[in-house]
N, C-alpha and C positions, 0 to 999 in steps of 0.2 A: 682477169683476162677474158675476152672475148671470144668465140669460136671466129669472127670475121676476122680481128686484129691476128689469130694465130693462123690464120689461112693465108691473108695478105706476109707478115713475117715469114711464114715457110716458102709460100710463093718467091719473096724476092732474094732469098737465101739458097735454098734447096736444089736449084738446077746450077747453079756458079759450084756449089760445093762436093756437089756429084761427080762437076767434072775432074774440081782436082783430085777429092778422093776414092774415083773409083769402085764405089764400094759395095763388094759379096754381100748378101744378106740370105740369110736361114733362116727359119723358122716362125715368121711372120704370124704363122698362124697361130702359135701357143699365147700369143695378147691378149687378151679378153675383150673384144669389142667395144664393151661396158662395165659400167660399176669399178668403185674402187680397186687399185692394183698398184703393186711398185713394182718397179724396175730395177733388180739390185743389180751392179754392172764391178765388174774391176777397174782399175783409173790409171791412165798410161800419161794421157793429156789433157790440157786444158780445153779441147778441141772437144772431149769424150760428149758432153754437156750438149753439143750441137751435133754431132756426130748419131746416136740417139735418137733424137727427134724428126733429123730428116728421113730418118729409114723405116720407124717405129709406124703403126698402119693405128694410131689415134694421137692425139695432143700429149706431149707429157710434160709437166715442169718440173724445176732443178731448185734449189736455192744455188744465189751467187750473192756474192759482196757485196753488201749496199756502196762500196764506192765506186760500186760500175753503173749505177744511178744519180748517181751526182754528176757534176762538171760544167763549168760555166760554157756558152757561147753555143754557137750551131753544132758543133764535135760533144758536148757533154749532151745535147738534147737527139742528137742521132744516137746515141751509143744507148740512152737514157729508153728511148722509144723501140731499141733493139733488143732489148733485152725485155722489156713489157711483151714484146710481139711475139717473141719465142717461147713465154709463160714460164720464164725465170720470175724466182721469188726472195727479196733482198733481206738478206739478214746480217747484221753487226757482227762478224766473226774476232772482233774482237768485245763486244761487250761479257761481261760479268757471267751472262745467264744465256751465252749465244747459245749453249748445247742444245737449253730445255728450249728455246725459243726457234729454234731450228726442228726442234720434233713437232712443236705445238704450231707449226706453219705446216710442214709435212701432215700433219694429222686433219688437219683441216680441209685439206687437198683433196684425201681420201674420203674424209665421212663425206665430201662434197662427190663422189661418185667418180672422179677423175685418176689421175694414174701421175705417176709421180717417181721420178728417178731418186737412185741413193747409191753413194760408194760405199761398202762397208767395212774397207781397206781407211777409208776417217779423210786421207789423201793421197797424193799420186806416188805411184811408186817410182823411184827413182833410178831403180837397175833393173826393173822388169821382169821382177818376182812378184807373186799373190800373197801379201800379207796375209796375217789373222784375222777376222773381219771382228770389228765394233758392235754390239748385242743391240745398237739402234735399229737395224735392219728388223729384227722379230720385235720388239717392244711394239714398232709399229703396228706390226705385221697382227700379234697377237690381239690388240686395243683396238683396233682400228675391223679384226674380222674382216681381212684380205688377204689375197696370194699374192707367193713372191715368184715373178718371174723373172730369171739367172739371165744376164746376158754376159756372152764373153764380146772382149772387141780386140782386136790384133789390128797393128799396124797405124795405128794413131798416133803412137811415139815418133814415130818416120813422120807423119805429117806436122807436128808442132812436138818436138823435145822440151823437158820442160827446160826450160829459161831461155829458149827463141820465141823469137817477137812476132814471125810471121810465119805463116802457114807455108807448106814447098808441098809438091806433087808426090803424092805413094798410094798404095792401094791397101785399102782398108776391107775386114772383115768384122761383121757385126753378126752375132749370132742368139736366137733368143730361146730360150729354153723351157725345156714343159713348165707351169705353174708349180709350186709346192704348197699347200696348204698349212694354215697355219693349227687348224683343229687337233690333228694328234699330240700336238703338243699343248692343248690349251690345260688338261687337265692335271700335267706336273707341275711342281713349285717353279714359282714365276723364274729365280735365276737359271734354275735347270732348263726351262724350258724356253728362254731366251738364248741360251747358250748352245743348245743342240740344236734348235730350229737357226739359227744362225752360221751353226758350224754347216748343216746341212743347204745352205744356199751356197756356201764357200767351195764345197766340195762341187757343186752343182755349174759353178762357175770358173773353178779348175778343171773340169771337163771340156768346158766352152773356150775356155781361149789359148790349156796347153802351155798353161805357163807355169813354171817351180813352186812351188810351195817354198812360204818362208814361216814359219810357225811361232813366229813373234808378230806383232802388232806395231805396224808402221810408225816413223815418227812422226809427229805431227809438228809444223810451222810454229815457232812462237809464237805464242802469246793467241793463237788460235784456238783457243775450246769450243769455240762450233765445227770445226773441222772436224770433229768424232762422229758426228753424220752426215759428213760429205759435202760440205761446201766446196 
């Protein structure tokens, strides 16, 4: 992805989507301008993904389904080129090895200096509870020698429910929160410190958007094993 192609993408996106959602934004300033960074968010909608980007003050990319890339005729080459332009990254969520292949695209985002979304709820929650977040958020976090900045988002679910087709009018908060480092935790055993460094973004992110704790671990979609980071 290009810096032009995602300027142009934001451009033709980002004022139409403002209007319908409205949307608060906090803490702008806790982003890091530069250099590697993730963006760990809780996931209401499928919206969350563009939601994110238009507010976020650098580029970020997401992984999405490689079958939002595909599609015959002028409709599969708009959707095809809309999704490049927003700095989505296509991966198989149904293949074999989607999980690791889903990190090792994430990872690459980052050593490349760039900044990169992740759900660590795996997928969308569906009655608007904060899952247990998936230990992918810090494996990155930890390999990769980056912070994780927490965002909470309210009111996404009012704009796209999951299983409507089209977007309706509500007003959206998006909120981004201090950095957390991933160093204090580099020098415990890797599952320990995968698992507190992750629980500690969760917490970071229950602050942000004020939503229930559910202290199980979401279900994921059949036959989805990339969904464990957040497609």
């Amino acid at each position: 992805m290009s810096r032009a192609a995602y300027r142009v993408g934001h451009l033709a996106v980002a004022p139409a989507a403002k209007l319908i959602w409205r949307p608060t934004v906090t803490g702008r300033e806790h982003v890091p301008r530069s250099g590697g960074v993730l963006l760990a968010s809780n996931h209401l909608s499928f919206i969350d993904s563009f939601a994110i980007p238009i507010v976020a003050p650098r580029p970020v990319s997401f992984l999405a389904k490689s079958d939002y890339f595909t599609g015959p005729g002028l409709g599969g080459a708009v959707r095809r080129e809309f999704f490049h332009a927003i700095g989505a990254i296509p991966v198989d969520r149904h293949s074999s090895r989607a999980a690791q292949e889903s990190l090792d695209a994430a990872l690459a985002v980052l050593r490349a200096g760039r900044a990169f979304g992740i759900y660590p709820e795996g997928t969308r929650s569906r009655d608007g509870r904060l899952y247990k977040g998936r230990t992918g958020v810090a494996w990155l976090a930890l390999t990769a020698g980056v912070p994780v900045v927490p965002v909470g988002l309210v009111g996404t679910d009012e704009v796209q429910p999951v299983g409507s087709s089209f977007p309706r009018p509500a007003k959206v908060r998006v909120s981004f929160g201090r950095p957390i480092s991933p160093e204090p935790y580099a020098d415990l055993p890797a599952g320990k410190a995968r698992r507190l460094l992750t629980d500690a973004v969760m917490d970071a992110i229950a602050d942000l958007s004020g939503q229930e704790r559910a202290e199980v671990h979401n279900e994921l979609p059949p036959g989805s094993t990339g969904a464990a980071v957040g497609i």
